[in-house]
FIZALUM-889806 format. One record per atom (N, C-alpha, C): residue in one letter; x negated, y negated, z negated. Coordinates in steps of 0.1 Angstrom, whole numbers, plus 2048, in hexadecimal, padded with zeros to 3 digits. Atoms other than C-alpha are relative to their C-alpha. Layout:
AXYZ...
***
This chain:
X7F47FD7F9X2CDDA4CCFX8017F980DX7FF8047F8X2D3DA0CF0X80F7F8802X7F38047FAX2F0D87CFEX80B80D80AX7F27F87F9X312D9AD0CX7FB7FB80FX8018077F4X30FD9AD33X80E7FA801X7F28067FCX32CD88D42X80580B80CX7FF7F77F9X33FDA1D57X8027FC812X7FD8047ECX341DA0D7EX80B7F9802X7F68037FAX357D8DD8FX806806809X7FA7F77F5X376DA0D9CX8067F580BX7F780A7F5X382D85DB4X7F780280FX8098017F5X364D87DCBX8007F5806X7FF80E7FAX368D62DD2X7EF7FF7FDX80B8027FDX347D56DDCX7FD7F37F3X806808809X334D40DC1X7FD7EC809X80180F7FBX331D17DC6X7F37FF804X80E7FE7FCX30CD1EDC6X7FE803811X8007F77F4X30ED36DE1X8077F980DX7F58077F4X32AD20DF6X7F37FA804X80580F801X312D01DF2X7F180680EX80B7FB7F9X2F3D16DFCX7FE80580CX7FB7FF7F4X301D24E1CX8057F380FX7FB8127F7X30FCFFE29X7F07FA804X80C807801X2ECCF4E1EX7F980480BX8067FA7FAX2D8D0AE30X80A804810X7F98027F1X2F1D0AE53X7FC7F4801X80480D7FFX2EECE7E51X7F27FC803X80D8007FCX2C7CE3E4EX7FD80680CX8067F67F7X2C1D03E67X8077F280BX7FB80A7F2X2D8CEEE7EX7FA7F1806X80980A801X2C9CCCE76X7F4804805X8148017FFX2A2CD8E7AX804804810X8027F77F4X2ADCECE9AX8037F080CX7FC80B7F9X2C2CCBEA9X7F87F5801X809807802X2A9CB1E9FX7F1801807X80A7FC7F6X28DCC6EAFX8057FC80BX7FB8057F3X2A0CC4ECEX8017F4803X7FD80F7F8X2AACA2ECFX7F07F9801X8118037FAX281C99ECEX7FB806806X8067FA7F8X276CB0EE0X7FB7FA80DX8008057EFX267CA4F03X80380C80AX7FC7F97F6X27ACBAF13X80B7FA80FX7F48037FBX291CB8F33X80E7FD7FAX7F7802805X2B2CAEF2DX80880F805X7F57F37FFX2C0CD3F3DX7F980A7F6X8067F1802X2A9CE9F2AX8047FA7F3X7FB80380FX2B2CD1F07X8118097FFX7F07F87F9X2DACE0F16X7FF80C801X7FF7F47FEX2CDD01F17X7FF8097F2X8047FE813X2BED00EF1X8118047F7X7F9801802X2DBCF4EE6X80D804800X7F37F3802X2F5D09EF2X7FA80F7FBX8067F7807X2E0D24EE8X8018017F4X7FB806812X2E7D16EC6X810806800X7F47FF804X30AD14EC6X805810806X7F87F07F9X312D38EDBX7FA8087F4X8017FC80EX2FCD45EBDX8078017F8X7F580380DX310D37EA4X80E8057FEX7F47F9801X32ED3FEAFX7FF810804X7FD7EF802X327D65EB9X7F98027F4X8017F480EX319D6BE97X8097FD7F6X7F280080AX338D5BE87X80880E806X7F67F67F7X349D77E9EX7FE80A7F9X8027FC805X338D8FE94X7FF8077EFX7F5803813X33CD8BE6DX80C804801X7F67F9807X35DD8EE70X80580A80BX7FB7F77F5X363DA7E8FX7FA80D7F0X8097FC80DX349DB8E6FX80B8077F6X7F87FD80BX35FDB6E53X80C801805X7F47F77F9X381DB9E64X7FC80F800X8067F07FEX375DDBE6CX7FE8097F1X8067F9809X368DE3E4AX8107FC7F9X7F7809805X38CDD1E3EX80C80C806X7F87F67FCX39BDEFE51X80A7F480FX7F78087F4X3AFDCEE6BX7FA80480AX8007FD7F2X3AEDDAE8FX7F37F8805X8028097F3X394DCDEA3X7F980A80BX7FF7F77F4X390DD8EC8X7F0801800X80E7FE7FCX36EDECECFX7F97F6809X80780B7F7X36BDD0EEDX7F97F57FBX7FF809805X36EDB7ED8X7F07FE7F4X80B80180BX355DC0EBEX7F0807806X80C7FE7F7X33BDCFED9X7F87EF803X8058137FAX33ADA6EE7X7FE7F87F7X80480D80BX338D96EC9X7EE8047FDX80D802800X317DA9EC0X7F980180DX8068077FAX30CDAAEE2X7FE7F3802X7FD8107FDX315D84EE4X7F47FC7F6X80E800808X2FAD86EC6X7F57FC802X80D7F77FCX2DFD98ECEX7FC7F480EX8018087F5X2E4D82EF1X7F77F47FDX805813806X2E0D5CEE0X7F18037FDX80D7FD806X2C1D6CECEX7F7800808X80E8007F3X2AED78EEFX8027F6807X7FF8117F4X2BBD57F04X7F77FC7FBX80A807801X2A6D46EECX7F58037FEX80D7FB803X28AD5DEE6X7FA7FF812X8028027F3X287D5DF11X7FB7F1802X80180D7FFX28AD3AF11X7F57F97F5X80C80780EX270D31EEEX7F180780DX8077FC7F4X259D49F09X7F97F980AX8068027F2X25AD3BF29X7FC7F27FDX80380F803X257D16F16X7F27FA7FDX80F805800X23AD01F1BX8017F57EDX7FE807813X23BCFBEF1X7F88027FAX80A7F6804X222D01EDBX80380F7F0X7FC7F8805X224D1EEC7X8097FC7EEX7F880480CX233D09EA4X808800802X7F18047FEX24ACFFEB7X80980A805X7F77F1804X258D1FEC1X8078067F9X7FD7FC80DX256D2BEA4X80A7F77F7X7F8808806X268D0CE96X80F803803X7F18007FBX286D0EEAEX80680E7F9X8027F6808X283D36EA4X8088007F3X7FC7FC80EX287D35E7FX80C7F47FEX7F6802800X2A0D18E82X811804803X7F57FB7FAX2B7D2BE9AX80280B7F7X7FC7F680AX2B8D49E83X8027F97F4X7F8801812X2BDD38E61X80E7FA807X7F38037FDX2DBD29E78X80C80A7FCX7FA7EE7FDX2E5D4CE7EX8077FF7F2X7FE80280EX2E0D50E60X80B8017F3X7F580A809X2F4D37E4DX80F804802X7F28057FCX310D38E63X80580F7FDX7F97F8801X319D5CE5DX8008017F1X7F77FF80CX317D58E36X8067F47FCX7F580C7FDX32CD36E3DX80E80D800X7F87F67FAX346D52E4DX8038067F4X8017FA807X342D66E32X8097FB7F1X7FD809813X347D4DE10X80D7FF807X7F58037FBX365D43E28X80B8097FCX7F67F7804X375D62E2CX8048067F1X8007F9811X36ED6DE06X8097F77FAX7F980980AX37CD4FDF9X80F800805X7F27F87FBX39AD57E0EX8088077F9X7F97F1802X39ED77E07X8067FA7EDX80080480FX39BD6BDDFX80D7F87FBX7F1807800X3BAD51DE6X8098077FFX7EF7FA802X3D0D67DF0X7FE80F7F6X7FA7F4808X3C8D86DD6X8037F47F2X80480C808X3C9D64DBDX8137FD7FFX7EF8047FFX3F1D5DDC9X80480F804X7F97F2801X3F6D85DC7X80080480EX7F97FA7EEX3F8D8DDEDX7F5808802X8097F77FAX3E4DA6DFEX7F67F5809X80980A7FAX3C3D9AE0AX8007FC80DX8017FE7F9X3C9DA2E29X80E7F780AX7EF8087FFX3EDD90E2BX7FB7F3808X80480B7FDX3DED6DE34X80E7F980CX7F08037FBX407D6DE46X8027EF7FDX7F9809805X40FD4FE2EX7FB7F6803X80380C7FAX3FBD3AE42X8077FF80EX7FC8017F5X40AD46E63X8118017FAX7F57FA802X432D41E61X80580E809X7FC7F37FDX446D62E68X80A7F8811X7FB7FD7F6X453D67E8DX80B802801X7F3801800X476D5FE93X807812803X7F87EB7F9X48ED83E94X8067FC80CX7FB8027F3X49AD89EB4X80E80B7FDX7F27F97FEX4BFD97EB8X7FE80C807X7FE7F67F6X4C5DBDEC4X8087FB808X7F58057F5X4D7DBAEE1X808811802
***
């Protein structure tokens, strides 16, 4: 006889595994990627160019994610808006594939900075992700619509007809 499965979880709250695994792996990607940098015998402008290449990453693929799901969530977002996040992408990606290129590195290390910057990527958009889920999960958790997330902003004073 086989064991009963246990049935899905309707909450769609992300698992503690899953949180844990996500933090882990941003963290390391970011660690191995920052660490490289700080030894590197590089310039100090071109370690400044890594490095924000890092973080403009990071943050257009948090953008991304939720320009993403918004959309799929049916919440407005402007065509402009969600064109520049994944160009803003796509961008971080080739800055440092140009830049791993023109660099006098040897080819591990390329590849190092490489596979650190994408598991950044990565991380950071299923970081975004466990975020918004566990969100969303609060508020269908205290009855409100997922989408409500109001009860964190207070309501906007009425204004008098005149």
């Amino acid at each position: 006889m086989t064991p009963a499965l246990k049935p899905a979880r309707a909450t769609g709250r992300p698992s503690p595994a899953f949180i844990g695994a996500s933090w882990f792996a941003l963290l390391v990607g970011m660690a191995a990627y920052l660490t490289g940098l700080w030894n590197a015998p590089m310039m100090l402008n071109e370690k400044g160019y890594y490095f924000t290449v890092l973080m403009y990453g990071l943050f257009s693929a948090v953008s991304v994610q939720k320009a993403v799901r918004d959309r799929i969530e049916e919440i407005p977002v402007t065509g402009i808006y969600y064109g520049l996040a994944w160009f803003s992408t796509i961008l971080s990606i080739v800055l440092l594939v140009v830049g791993l290129w023109n660099a006098e590195m040897t080819p591990s290390e390329k590849g190092f900075y490489g596979i650190a910057f994408m598991m950044s990527l990565f991380a950071a958009i299923a970081v975004q992700k466990n975020t918004r889920d566990a969100a969303v999960a609060d508020a269908e958790d205290r009855e409100t619509r997922p989408r409500a997330f109001a009860s964190a902003v207070p309501p906007l004073p009425k204004r008098d007809e005149d």
